[in-house]
N, C-alpha and C positions, 0 to 999 in steps of 0.2 A: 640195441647196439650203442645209444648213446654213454650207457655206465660204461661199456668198454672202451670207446674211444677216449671219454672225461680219462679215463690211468690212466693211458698207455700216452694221453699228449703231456697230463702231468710229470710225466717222465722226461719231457723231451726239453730242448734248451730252446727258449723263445723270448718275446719282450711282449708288449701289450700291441705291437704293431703289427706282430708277424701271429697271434693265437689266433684268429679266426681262418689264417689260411694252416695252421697245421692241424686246428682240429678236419676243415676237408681234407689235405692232402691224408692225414691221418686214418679217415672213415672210408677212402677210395682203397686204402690198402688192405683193410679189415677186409671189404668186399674181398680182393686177390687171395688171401691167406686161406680165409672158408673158402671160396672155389678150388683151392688146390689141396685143400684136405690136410692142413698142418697141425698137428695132433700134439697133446703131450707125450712128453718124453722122446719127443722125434731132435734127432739131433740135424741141424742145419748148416748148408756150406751156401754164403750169399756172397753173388760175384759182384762187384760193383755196388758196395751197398751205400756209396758217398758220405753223408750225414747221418746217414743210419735210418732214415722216415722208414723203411721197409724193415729192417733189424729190429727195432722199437716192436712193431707188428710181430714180428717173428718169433720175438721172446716170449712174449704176451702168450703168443699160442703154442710153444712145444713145453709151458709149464716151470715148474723148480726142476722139476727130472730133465728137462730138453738142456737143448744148448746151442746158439747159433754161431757159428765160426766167420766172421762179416772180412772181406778182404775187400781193396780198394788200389786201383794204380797209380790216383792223382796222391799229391804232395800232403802231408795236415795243414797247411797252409791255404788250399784248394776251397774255392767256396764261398757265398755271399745268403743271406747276411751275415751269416756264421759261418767260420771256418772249420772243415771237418776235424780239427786237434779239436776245436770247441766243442762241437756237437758231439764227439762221441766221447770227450771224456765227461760230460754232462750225465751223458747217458748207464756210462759205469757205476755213476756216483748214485744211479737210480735205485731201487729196486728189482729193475728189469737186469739188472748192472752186473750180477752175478754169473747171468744165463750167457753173456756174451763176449767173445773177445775178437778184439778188432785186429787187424794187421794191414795198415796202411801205408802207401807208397810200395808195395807189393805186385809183383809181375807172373800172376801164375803160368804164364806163357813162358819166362825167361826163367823156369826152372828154380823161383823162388822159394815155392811151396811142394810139400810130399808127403801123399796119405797109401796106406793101404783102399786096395782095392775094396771098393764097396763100406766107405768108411762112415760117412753119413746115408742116410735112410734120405735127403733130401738135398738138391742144388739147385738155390734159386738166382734165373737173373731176372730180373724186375727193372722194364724201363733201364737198363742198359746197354742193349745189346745196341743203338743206336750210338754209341762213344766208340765202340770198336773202328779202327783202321781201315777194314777191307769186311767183305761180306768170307773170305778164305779164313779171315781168324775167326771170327765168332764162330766159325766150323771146327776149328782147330781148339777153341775153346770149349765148346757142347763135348770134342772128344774127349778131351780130360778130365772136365768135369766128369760124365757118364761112366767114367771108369770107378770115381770116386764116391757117386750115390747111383742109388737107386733108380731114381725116378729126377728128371726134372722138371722145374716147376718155370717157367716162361711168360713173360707180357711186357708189351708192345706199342705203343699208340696203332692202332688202325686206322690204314690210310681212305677205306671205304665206308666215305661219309654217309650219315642218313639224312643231316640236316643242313642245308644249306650254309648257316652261321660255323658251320666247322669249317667250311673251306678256308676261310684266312689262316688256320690252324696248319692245315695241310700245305696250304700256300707258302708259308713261315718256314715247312719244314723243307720244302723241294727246294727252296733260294737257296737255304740255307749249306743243304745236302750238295746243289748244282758247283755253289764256290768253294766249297771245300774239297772237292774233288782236286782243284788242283793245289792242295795246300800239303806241304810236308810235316810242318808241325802247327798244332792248333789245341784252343782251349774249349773249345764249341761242345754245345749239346747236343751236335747234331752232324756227323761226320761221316758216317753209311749211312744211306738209306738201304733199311733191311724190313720187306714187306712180311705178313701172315705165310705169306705163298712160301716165298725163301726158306722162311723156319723149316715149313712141310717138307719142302723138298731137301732139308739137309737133316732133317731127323728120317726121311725115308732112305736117304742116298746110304745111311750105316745100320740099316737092317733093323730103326726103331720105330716104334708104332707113337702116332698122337693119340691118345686115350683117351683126351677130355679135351673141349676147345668150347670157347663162349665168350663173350663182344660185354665186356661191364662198362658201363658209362656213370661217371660222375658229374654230372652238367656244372659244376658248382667249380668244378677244379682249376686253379688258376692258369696252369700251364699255357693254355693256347694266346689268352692278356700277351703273358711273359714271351713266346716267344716271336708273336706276331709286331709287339713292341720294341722287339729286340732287331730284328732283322727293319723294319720302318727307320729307325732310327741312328743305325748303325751301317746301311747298308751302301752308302757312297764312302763311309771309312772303307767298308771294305774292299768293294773295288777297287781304293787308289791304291791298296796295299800292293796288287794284283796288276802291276803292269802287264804284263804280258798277256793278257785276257783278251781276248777279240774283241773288239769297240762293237761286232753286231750281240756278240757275246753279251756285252755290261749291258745293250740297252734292252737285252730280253731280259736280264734281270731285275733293272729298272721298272721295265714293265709290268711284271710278273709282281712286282712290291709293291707297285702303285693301286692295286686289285685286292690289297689288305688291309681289312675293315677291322683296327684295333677296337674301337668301342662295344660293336655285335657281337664279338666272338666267342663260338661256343669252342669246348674240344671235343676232340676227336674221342673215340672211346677205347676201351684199353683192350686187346686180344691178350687171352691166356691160353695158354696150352698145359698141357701133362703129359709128357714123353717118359717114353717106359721101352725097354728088348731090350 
């Protein structure tokens, strides 16, 4: 796997700072793609593909024949260290660059986008579905999608830890999920909390079968650092933003931050699924 990921991150737009975290975030995707069976010549519809770390992947494996269709809601402007206009015209400029076309600041919910029925063979949301508004739209979104491939292809952070060092992981993301709950507009990673369970039950609720599911762990993947340090650091900003919050409110969240071990932290590992009917 190492010769595959060496392309697929020479493709990708980095500096000497940030190559050691995309070749992991890069090899954890590799992992996703062989689990969900992304073949050549398979044409793909990716929801939320940000900077493209998934797209990059996804070219890689549906070949010269494939194609992946990568859409995204945030602005090109959206995005640190690179801003997604950066990253993904990097990535056009690639080799990979041919297989894909990007459509960004895109609402496939606001009737942005329209395909025939059963248009791609594949629809991935990858580590997405957690930016959605309400746990209603990502419902709203699997049904459109669904209409337009085949099969989709899903994962997750897993909030059912095995190792203790993930809990700040988990911990980072429940603060995080607690205060955005009452937030109207927001830029956060982390906006629903939408468990394994939820998916199940909303790929069961429209008559579709989960036909593949399994728990990939990347120990190496920086995410849990980033978001455990994100919420430590930032998390009396946010409160003050939030007058109206219950002062028993802030101080369980205070709490709850204070019980987060930025230096131990492992992540969480990543749920996949393959929905299919």
């Amino acid at each position: 796997m190492k010769a595959k990921t060496e392309k697929i991150v020479a493709c990708m737009l980095r500096d000497a700072a940030s190559d050691e975290v995309q070749t992991v975030q890069t090899g954890h995707r590799i992992k996703l793609a062989e689990f969900w069976g992304i073949k050549e010549g398979d044409k793909v519809l990716e929801v939320g593909c940000g900077q493209g770390d998934t797209t990059a992947v996804l070219a890689y494996h549906v070949g010269k024949t494939g194609s992946v269709y990568a859409v995204d809601i945030a602005s090109p402007d959206y995005g640190a260290p690179f801003t997604l206009a950066q990253s993904t015209y990097y990535l056009l400029q690639s080799e990979l660059g041919s297989r894909i076309e990007f459509k960004l600041e895109t609402d496939i919910l606001r009737g942005d986008l329209a395909f025939e029925d059963q248009a791609f063979d594949v629809a991935v949301i990858s580590h997405a579905s957690w930016y959605f508004s309400s746990r209603a739209e990502l419902l709203e979104m699997l049904q459109v999608v669904k209409k337009w491939a085949k099969r989709i292809c899903f994962a997750e952070w897993n909030p059912q830890i095995t190792d203790p060092r993930q809990e700040s992981h988990l911990l980072a993301v429940l603060v995080q999920a607690q205060y955005e709950a009452f937030k109207s507009e927001t830029e956060s990673n982390v906006r629903t909390f939408i468990t394994p369970d939820d998916v199940v039950k909303m790929a069961q609720s429209q008559g579709w079968q989960v036909t593949r599911e399994a728990d990939i762990w990347t120990p190496e993947m920086q995410d849990a650092g980033w978001e455990a340090s994100f919420v430590v650091n930032h998390i009396a900003e946010e409160i003050a933003k939030q007058e109206a919050l219950p002062a028993k409110f802030k101080e369980l969240l205070l709490t709850q931050t204070n019980l987060i071990q930025v230096d131990t932290v492992l992540p969480m590992s990543s749920y996949c699924c393959v929905i299919e009917g």
